[in-house]
N, C-alpha and C positions, 0 to 999 in steps of 0.2 A: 081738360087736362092735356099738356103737350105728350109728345111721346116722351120725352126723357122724364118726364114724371111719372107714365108709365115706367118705363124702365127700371124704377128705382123702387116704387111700389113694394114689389116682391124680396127683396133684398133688406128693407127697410123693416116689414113682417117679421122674417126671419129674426132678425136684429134684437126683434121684439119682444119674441117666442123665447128665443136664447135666454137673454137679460131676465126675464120673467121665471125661468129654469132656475136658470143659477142660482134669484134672488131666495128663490123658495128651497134650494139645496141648503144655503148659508142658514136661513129660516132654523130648518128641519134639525139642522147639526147642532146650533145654537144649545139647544135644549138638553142634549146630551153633555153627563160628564167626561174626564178620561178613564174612569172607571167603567163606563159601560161600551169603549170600546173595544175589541178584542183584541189584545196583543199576543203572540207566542209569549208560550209559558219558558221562562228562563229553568235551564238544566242547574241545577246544584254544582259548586264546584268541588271537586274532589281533595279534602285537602289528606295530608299524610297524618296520620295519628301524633298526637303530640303525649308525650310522658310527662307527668304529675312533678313539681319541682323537687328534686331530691331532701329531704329530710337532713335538718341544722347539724353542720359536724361529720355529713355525713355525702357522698357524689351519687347513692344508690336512688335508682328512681324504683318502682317496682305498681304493676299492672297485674290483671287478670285476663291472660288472652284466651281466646279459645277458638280451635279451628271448626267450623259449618260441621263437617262429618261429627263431631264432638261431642258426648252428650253432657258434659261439664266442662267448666272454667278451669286452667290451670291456674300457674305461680308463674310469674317475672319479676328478676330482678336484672336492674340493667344501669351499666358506666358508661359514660366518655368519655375517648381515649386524654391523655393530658397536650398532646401535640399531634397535629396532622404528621402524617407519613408521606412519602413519594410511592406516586404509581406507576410511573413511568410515562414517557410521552411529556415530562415536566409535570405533570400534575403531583394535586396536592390532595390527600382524602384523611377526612376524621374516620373515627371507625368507635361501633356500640361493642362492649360486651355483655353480653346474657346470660343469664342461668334461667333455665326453665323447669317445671316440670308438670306432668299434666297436661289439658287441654289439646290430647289429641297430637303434641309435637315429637318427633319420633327422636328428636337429640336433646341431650341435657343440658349442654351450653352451645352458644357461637361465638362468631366474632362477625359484625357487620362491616364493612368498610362504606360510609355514607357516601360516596362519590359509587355508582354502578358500573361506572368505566374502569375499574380497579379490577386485576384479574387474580386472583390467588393459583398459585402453581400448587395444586396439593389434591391428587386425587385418593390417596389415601398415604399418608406421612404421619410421622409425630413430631410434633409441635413444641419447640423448648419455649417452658417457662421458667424464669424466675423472680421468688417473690421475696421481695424487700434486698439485701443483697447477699440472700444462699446461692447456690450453686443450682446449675437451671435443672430441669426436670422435663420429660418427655411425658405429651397425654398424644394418646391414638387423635387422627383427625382427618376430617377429609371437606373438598369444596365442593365435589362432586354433587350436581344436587339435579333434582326429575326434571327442573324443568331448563336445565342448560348453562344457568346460570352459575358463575362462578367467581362471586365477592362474598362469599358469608365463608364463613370455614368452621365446619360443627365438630365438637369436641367430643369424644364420646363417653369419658369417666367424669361426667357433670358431678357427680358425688362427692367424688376424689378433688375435683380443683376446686369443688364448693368448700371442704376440712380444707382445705392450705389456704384458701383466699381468709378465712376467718380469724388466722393469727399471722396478716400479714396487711403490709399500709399501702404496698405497691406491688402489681404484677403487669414484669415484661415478658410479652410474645415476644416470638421473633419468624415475622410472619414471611412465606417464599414469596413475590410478586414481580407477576408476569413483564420486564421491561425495566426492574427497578432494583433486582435481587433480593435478598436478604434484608427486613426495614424491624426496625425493634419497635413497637408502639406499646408506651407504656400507660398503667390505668391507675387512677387511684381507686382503694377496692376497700380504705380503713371503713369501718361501720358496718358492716354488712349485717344484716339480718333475714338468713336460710337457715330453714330446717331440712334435715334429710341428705 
């Protein structure tokens, strides 16, 4: 053998050993499906609770929420608004109304604005409503809420606006926002079905 046949020898081996590796990696895999091999487990994605389609005749959705500390389900009923309102900044936001009661929530109705960049001016105000076309009406309210936020605006005689909403087709707030002043967001409320 020359040298350069040496030389090559060792290199050549190598070459060999490798291919021979690999071939038996490819082998080894073969056999396996994509079920046994391990991927990260995918997180759940978090979606927002959807409400039940509102009952024929009728805009009212209604759920049983219940807050953890809670040791019962309450009562929801809940609208959306008939037209978005201004937030200010140009924005545009729907808004839910609720009555609740039970389940641990500490106010009888709200008012959601679904955009969360929407600010309610109202740490503690009264809220003119009116329904169908009477002459508007004050309920105590406030935005103020524990954890900072200030787009929901809770009512506090949920009782009192539960009796008016029941013999009425439409109810206008007229809600204060932060950027936008004064915005009237009207609901239809005909069909309701509350006790209490």
């Amino acid at each position: 053998m020359g040298k350069n046949a040496l030389r090559w020898a060792p290199r050549v081996a190598v070459f060999l050993v490798l291919l021979a590796v690999g071939a038996a990696a490819v082998v080894g895999l073969s056999h396996f499906s994509p079920r046994d091999i391990a991927t990260p487990a995918q997180q759940p994605v978090e979606q927002a609770p959807t409400l039940p389609p509102p009952a024929v005749g009728s805009q009212w959705r209604y759920t049983t929420p219940q807050l953890t500390a809670s040791s019962s389900p309450g009562a929801e009923a809940c609208t959306r608004s008939v037209a978005d309102i201004a937030i200010g900044g140009g924005g545009q936001s729907g808004a839910d109304f609720c009555l609740r009661r039970g389940g641990g929530y500490p106010y009888a109705a709200s008012i959601l604005l679904t955009d969360p960049h929407g600010r309610l001016v109202c740490a503690g105000c009264a809220v003119k409503v009116r329904f169908d076309d009477g002459g508007a009406q004050s309920f105590e309210a406030t935005a103020a809420s524990t954890d900072g936020t200030d787009y929901t605006l809770f009512i506090r005689d949920g009782a009192g606006l539960a009796g008016a909403l029941k013999h009425a087709s439409t109810a206008t707030f007229t809600l204060p926002i932060r950027g936008a002043g004064e915005q009237a967001v009207r609901f239809d409320v005909a069909g309701l079905k509350w006790s209490g």
